[in-house]
N, C-alpha and C positions, 0 to 999 in steps of 0.2 A: 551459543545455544539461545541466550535472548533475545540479540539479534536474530533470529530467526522467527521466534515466537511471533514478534514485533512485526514483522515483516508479513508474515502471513496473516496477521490480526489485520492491520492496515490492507494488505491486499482482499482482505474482504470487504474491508471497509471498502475501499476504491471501487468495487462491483457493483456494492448495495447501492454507496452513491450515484452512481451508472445509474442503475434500473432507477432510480427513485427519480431519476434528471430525465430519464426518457416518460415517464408516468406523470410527470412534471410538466405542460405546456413552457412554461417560462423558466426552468431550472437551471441556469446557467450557473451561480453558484452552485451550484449540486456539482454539475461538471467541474467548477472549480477545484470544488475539494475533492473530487474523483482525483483529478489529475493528480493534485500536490500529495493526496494518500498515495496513488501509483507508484510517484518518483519516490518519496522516501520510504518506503514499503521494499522498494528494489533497489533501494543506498542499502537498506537493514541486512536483505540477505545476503547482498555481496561483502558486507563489512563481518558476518556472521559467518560468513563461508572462506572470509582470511585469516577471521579472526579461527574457528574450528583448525583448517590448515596447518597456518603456524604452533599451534598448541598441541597440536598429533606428533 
């Protein structure tokens, strides 16, 4: 269930990032940290959704 929390916190975060990199002329970090929140944003729920699984 944390993992999940986590996952959907970051994946907003990966958005905000997003828009803020396109509002951004030069935001390429912006994109940076889009992305690496992306990926582990979607490690969380999949690690969240084994971890639920197995515990059911």
């Amino acid at each position: 269930m944390l993992f999940e929390y986590w996952g959907r916190g970051l994946l907003v975060a990966a958005v905000i990032s997003a828009i803020a990199g396109l509002l951004v002329g030069f935001g390429y970090v912006l994109y940076l940290i889009a992305g690496i929140c992306l990926i582990v944003s979607l490690l969380c729920l999949v690690i969240g959704r084994r971890v639920f699984k197995e515990g059911a």
